[in-house]
C-alpha positions as CSV (number, residue, x, y, z in Angstrom):
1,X,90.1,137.4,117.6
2,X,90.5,135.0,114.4
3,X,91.1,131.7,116.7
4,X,92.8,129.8,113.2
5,X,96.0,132.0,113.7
6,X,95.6,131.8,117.9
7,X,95.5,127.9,117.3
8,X,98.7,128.0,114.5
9,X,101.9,127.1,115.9
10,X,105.2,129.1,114.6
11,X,107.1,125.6,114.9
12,X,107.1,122.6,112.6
13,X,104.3,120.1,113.3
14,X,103.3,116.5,112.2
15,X,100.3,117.7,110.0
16,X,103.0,120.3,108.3
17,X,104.6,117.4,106.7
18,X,102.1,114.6,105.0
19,X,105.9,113.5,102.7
20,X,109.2,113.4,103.8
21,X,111.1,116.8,103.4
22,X,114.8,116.9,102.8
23,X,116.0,119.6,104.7
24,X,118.9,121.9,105.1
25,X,120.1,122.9,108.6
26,X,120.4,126.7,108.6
27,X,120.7,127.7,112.3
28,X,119.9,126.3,115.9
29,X,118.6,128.5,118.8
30,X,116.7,127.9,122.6
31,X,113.2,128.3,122.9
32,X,112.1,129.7,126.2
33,X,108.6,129.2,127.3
34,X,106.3,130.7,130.1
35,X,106.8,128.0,132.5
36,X,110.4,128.5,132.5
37,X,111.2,125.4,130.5
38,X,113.6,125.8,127.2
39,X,113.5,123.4,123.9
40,X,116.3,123.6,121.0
41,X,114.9,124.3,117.7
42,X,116.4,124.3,114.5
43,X,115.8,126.8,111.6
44,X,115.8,125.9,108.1
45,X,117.2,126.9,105.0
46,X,114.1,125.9,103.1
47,X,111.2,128.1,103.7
48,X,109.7,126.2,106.3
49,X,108.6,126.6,110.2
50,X,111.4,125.7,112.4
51,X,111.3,122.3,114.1
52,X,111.2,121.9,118.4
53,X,114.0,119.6,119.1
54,X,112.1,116.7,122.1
55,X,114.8,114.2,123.3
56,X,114.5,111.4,121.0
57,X,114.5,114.2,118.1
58,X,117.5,115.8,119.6
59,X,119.6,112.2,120.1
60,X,118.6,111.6,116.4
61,X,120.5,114.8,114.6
62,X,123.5,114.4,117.0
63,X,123.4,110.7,115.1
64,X,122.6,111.7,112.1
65,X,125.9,114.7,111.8
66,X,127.9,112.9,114.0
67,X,128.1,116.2,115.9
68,X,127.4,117.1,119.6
69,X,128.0,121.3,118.2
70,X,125.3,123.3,116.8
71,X,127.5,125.1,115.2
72,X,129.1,122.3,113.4
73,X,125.9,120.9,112.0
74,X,124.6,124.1,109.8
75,X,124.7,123.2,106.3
76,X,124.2,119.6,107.0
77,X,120.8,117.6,105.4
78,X,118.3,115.7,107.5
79,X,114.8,113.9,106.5
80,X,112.3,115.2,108.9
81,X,108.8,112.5,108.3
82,X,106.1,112.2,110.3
83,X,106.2,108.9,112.0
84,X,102.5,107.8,112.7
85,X,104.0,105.2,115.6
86,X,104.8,107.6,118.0
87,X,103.2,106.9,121.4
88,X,102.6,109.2,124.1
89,X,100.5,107.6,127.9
90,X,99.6,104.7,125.4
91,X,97.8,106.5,122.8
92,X,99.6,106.4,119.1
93,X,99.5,110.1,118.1
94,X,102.3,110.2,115.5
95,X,104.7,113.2,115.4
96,X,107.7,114.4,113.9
97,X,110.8,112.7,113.4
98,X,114.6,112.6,111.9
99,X,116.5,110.6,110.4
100,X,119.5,110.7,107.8
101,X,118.8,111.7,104.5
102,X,118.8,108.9,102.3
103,X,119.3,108.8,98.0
104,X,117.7,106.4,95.9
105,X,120.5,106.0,92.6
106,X,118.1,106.2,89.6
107,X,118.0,103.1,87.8
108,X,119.2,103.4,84.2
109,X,116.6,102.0,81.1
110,X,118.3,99.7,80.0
111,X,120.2,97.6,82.4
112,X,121.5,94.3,81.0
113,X,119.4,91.4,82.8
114,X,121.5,89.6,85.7
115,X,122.8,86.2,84.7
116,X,120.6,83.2,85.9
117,X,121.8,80.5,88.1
118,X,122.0,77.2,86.5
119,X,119.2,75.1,87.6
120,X,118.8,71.7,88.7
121,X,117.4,69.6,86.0
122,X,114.2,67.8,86.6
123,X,113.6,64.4,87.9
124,X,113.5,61.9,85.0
125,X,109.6,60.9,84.4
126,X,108.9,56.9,84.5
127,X,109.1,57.0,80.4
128,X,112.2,58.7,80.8
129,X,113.7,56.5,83.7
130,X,112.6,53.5,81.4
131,X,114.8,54.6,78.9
132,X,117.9,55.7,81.0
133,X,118.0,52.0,82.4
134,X,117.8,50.5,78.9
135,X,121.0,52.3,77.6
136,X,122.3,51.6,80.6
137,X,121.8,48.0,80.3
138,X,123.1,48.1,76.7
139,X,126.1,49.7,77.5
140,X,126.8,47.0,80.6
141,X,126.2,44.1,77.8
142,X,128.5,46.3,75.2
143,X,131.0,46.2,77.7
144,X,131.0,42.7,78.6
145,X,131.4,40.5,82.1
146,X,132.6,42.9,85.0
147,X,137.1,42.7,85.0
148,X,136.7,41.9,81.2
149,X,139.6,44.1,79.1
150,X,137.1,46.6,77.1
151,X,139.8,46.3,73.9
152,X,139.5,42.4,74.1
153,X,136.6,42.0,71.7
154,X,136.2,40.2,68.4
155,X,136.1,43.0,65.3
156,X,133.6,42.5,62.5
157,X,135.5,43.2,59.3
């Protein structure tokens, strides 16, 4: 007996799938097992294992379609990643898990820089706060005592 293909499982596992996959939904069907217990899986259009459908995983697609009917999801595209969180009695094991398929829009060359915000100037340095208060002053003497009438002033011609 060659105990690699005794130990190879005919479903989907977490060490099957090191990347994401983008996946196509080709088919759903029951697993029955020798206790008498029963999992969904789903086959795939891709040439890949099918996938055991726990709880959590099963939750996820309904989400993911927005459909409750196997029958309505076939054709439909899910991410299927291997989520290295996933605890089971306390232990993190990792596992497999679903979630909707999500496109990155390709950036193009030469995209035109985004406009920058105008800025706050600087404080004034002590040179340069030296030399506001000067023309400052100058103006105040240029315009003469406070209430004075600015076009009252003697012309040098």
């Amino acid at each position: 007996m060659n105990l690699k293909e005794f130990s190879a499982s005919k479903y989907l596992g977490k060490g099957d799938v090191p990347q994401p996959l983008v996946l196509t939904i080709a088919s759903l069907g029951i697993e029955k097992f020798d206790d008498s217990g029963q999992k969904p899986f789903i086959n795939w259009m891709e040439p890949i294992k099918p996938m055991l459908l726990n709880k959590v995983n099963r939750n996820r697609l309904m989400a993911i379609t927005g459909q409750s009917e196997s029958a309505h999801m076939i054709g439909m595209k899910v991410e299927v990643f291997n989520d290295p969180m996933i605890e089971m009695q306390g232990e993190l094991v990792g596992g497999l898990r679903l979630r909707p398929v999500t496109y990155q829009t390709p950036v193009p060359q030469h995209v035109p820089a985004a406009p920058q915000m105008p800025t706050t100037p600087p404080a004034p340095t002590g040179l340069e706060l030296a030399q506001l208060r000067a023309a400052q002053a100058l103006q105040a003497k240029q315009a003469g005592p406070a209430g004075a009438d600015p076009f009252d002033q003697e012309v040098p011609f």
